[in-house]
Biopython code that builds the backbone (N, CA, C, O; Angstrom):
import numpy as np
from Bio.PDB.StructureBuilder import StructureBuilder

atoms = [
    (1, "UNK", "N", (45.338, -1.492, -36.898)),
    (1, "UNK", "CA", (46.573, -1.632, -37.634)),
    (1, "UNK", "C", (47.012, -3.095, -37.553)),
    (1, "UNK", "O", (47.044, -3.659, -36.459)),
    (2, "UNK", "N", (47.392, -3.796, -38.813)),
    (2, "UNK", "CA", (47.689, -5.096, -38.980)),
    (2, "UNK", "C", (49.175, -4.955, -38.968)),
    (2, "UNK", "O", (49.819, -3.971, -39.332)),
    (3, "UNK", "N", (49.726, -6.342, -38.386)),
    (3, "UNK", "CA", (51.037, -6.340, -38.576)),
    (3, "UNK", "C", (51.680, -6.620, -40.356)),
    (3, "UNK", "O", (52.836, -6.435, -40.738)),
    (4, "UNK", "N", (50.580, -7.073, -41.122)),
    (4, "UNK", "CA", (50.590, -7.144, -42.618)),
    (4, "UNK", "C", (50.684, -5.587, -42.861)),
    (4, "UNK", "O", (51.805, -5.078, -42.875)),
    (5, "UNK", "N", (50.229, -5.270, -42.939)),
    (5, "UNK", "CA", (50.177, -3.606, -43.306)),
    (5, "UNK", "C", (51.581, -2.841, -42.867)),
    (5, "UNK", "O", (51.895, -1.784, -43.412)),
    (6, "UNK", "N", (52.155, -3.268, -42.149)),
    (6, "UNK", "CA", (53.325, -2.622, -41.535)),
    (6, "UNK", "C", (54.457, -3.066, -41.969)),
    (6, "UNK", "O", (55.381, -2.272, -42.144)),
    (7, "UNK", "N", (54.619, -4.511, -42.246)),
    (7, "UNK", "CA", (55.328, -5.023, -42.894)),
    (7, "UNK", "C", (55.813, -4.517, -44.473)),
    (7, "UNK", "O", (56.835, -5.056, -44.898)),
    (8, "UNK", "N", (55.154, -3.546, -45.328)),
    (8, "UNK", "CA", (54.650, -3.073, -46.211)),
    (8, "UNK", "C", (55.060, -1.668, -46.128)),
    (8, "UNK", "O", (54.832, -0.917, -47.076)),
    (9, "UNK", "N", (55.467, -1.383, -45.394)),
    (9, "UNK", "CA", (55.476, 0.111, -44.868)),
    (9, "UNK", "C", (57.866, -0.225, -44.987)),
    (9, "UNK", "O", (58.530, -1.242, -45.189)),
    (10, "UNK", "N", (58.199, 1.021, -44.768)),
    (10, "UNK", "CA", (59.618, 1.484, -44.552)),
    (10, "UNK", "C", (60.084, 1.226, -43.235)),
    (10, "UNK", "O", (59.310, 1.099, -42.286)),
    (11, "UNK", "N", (61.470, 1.133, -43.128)),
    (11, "UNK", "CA", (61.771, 1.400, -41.621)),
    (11, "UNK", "C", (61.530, 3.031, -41.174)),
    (11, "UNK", "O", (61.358, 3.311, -39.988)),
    (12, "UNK", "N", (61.533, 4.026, -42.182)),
    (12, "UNK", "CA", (62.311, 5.342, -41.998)),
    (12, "UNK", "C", (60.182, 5.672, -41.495)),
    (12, "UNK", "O", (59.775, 6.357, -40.557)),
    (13, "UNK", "N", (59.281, 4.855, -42.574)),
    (13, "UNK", "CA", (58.074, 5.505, -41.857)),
    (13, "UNK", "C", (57.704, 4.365, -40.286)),
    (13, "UNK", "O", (57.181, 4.999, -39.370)),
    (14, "UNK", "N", (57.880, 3.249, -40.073)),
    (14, "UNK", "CA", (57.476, 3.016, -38.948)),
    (14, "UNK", "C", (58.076, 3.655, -37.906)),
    (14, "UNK", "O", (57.279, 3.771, -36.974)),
    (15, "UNK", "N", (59.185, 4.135, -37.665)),
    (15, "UNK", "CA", (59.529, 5.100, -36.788)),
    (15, "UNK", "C", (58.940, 6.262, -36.739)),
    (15, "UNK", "O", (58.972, 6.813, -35.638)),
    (16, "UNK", "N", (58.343, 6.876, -37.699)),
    (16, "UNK", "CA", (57.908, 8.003, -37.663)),
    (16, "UNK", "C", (56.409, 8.031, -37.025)),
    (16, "UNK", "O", (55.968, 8.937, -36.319)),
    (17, "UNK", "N", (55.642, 6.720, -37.465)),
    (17, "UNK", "CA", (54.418, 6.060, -36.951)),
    (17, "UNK", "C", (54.665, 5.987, -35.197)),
    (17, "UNK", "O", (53.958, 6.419, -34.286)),
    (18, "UNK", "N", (56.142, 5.156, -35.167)),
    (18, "UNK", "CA", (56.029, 4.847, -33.671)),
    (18, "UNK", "C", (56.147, 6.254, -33.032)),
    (18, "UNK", "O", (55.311, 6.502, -32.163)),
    (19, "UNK", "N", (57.282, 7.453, -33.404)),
    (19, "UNK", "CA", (57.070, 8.872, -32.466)),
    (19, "UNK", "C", (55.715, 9.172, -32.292)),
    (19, "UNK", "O", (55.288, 9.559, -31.204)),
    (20, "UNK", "N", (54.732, 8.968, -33.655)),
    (20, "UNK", "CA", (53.328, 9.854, -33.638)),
    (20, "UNK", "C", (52.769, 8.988, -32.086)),
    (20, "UNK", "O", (52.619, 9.731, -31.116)),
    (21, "UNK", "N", (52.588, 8.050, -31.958)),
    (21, "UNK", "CA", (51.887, 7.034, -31.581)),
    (21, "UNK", "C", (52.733, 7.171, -29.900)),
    (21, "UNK", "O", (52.216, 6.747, -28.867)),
    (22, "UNK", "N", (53.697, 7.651, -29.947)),
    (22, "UNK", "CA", (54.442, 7.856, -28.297)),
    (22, "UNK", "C", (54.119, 8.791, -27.602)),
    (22, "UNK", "O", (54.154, 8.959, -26.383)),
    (23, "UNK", "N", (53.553, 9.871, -29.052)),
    (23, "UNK", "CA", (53.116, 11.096, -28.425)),
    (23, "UNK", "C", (51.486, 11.069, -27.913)),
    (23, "UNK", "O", (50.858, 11.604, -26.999)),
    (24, "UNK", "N", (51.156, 10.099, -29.074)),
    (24, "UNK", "CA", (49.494, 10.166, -28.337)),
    (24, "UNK", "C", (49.575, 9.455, -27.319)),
    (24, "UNK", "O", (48.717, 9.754, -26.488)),
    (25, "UNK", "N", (50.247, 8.630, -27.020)),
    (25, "UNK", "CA", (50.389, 7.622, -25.786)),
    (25, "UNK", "C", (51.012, 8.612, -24.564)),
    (25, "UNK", "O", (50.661, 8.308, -23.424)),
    (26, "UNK", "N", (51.761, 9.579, -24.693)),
    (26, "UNK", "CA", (51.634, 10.601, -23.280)),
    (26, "UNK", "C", (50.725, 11.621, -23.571)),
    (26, "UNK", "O", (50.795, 12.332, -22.568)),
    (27, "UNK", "N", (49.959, 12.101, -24.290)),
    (27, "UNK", "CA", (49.164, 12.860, -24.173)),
    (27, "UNK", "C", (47.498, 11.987, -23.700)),
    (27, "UNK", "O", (46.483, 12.463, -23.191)),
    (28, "UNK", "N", (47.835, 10.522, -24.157)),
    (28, "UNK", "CA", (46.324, 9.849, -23.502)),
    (28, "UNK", "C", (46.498, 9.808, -22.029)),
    (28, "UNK", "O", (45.589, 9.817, -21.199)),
    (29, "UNK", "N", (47.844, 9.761, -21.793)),
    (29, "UNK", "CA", (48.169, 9.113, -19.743)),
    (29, "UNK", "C", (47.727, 10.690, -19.516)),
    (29, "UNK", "O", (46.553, 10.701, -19.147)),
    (30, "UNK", "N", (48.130, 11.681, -19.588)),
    (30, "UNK", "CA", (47.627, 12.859, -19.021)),
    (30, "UNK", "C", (45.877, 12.937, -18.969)),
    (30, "UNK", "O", (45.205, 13.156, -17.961)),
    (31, "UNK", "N", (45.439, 12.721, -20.181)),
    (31, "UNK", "CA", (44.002, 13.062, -20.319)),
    (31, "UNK", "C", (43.619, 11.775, -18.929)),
    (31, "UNK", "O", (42.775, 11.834, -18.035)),
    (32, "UNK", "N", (44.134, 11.230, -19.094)),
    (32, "UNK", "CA", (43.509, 9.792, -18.132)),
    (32, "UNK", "C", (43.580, 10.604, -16.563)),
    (32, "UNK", "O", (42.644, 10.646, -15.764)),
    (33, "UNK", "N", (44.578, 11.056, -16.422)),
    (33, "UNK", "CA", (45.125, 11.936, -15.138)),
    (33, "UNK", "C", (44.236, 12.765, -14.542)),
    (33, "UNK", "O", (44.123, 12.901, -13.324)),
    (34, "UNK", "N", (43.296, 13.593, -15.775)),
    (34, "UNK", "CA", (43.265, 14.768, -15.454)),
    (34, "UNK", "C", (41.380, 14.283, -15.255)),
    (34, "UNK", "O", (40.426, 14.952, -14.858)),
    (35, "UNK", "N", (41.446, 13.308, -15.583)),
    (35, "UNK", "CA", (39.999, 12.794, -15.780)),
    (35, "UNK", "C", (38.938, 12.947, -17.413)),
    (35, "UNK", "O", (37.895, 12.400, -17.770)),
    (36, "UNK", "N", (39.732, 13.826, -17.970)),
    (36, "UNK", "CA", (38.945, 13.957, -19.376)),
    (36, "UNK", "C", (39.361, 13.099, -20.447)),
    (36, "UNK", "O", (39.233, 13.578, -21.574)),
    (37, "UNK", "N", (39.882, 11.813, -20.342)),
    (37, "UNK", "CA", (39.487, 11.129, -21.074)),
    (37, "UNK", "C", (38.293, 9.763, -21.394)),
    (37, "UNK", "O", (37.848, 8.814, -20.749)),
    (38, "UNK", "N", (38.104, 10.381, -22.895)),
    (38, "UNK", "CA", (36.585, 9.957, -22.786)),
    (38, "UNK", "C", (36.819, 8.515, -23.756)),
    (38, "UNK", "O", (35.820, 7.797, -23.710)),
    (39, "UNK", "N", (37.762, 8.051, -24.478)),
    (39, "UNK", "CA", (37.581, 6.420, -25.035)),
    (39, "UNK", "C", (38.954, 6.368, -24.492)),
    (39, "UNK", "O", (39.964, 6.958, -24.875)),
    (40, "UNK", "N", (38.681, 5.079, -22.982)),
    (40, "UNK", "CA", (39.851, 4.555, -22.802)),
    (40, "UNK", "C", (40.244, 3.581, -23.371)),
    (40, "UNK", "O", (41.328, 3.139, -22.990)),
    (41, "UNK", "N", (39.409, 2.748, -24.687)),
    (41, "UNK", "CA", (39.882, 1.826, -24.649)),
    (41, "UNK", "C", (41.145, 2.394, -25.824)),
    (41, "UNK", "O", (42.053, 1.605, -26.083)),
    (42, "UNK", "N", (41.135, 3.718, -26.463)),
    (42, "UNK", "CA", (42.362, 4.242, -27.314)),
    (42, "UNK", "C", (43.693, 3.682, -26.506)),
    (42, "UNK", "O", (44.640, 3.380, -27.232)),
    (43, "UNK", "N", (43.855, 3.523, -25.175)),
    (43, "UNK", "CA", (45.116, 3.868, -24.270)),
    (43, "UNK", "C", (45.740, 2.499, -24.728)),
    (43, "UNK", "O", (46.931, 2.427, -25.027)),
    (44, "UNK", "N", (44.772, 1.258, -24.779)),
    (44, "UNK", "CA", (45.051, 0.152, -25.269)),
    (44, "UNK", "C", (45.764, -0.437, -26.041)),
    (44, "UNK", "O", (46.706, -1.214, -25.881)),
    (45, "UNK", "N", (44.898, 0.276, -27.540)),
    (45, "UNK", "CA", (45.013, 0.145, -29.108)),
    (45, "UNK", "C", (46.251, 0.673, -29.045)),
    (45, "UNK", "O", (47.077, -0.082, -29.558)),
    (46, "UNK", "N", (46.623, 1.493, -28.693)),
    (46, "UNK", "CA", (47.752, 2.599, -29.006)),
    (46, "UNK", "C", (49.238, 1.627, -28.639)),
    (46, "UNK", "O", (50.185, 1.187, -29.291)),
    (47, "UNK", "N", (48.793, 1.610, -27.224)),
    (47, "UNK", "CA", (49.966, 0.366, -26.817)),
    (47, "UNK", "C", (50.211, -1.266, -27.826)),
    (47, "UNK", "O", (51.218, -1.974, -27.856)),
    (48, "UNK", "N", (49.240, -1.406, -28.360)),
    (48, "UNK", "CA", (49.171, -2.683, -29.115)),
    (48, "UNK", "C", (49.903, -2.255, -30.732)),
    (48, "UNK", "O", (50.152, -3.058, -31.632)),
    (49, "UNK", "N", (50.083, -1.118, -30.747)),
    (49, "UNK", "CA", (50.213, -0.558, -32.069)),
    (49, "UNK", "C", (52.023, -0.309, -32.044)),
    (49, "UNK", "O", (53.021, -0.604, -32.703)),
    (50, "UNK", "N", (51.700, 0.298, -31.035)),
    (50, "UNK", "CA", (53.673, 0.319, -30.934)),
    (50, "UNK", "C", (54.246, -0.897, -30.467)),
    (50, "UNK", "O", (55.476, -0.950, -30.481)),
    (51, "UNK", "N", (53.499, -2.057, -29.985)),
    (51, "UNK", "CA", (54.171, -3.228, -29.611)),
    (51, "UNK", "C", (54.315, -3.782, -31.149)),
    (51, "UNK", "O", (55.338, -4.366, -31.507)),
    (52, "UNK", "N", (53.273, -3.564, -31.977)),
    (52, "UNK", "CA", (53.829, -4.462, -33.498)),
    (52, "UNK", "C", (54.506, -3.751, -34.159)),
    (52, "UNK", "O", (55.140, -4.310, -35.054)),
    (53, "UNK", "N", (54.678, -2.044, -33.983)),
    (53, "UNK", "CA", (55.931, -1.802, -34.563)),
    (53, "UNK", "C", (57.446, -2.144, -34.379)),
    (53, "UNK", "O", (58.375, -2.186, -35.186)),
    (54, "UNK", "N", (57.359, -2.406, -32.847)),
    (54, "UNK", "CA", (58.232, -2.618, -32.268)),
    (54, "UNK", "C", (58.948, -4.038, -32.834)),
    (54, "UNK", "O", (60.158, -4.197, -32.998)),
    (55, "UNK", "N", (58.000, -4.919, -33.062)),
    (55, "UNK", "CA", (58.115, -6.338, -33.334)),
    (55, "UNK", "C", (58.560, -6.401, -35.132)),
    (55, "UNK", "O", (59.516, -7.048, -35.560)),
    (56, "UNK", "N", (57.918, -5.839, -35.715)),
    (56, "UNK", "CA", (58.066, -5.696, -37.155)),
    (56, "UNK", "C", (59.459, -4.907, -36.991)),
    (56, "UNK", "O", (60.118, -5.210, -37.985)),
    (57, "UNK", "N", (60.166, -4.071, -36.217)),
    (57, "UNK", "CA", (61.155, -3.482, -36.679)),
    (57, "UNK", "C", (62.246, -4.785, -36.382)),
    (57, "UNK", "O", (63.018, -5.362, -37.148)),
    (58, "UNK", "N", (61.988, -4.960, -35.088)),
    (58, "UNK", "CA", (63.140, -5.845, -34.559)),
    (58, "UNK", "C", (62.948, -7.265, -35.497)),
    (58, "UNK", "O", (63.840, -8.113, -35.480)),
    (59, "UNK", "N", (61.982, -7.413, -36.139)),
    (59, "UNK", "CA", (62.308, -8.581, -36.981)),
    (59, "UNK", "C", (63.213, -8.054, -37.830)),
    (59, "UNK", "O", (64.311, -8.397, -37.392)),
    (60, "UNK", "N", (63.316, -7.582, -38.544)),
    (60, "UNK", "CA", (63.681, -6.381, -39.728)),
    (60, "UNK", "C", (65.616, -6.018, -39.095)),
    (60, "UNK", "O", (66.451, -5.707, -39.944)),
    (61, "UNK", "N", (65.895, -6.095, -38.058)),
    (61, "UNK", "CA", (66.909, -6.439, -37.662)),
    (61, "UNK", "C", (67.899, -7.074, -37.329)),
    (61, "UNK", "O", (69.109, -6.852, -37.275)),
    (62, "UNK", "N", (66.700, -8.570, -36.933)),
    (62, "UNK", "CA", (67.376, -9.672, -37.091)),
    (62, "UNK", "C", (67.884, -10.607, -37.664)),
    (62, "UNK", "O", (68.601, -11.573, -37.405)),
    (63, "UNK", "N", (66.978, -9.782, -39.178)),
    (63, "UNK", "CA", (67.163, -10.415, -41.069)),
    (63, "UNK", "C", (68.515, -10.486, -41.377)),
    (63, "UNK", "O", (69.227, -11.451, -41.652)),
    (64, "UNK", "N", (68.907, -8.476, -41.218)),
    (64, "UNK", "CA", (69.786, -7.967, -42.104)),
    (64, "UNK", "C", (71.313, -8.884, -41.261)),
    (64, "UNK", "O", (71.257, -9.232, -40.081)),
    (65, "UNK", "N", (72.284, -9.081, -41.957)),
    (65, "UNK", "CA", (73.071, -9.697, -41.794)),
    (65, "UNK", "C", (73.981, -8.784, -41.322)),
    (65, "UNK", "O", (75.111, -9.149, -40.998)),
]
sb = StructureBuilder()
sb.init_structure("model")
sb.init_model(0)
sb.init_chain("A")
sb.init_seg("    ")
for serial, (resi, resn, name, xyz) in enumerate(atoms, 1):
    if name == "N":
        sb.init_residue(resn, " ", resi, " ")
    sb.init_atom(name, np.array(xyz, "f"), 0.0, 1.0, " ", f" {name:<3s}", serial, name[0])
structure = sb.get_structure()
């Protein structure tokens, strides 16, 4: 996921992106827990994904007047 691509996107869907993406992010820490997870490097991506939503929103905040 590019931060171009997101930029492009709604506020009303990057939030909805960031819940999906919070949920796979506690359902990856469990699998990690329990030992059955099998691509850790997802735990990564996932975190890198909600950090540019995070960033694209809060720009998007600091616009509006």
């Amino acid at each position: 996921m590019k931060a171009a691509d997101l930029r492009t996107r709604t506020a009303d869907e990057l939030t909805e992106q960031l819940d999906t993406l919070g949920r796979e992010s506690f359902n990856l820490r469990f699998q990690r827990a329990n030992g059955q997870l099998e691509n850790t490097s997802r735990v990564r991506q996932v975190r890198r994904d909600i950090a540019r939503i995070k960033t694209v929103l809060g720009e998007r905040h600091r616009q509006t007047p």
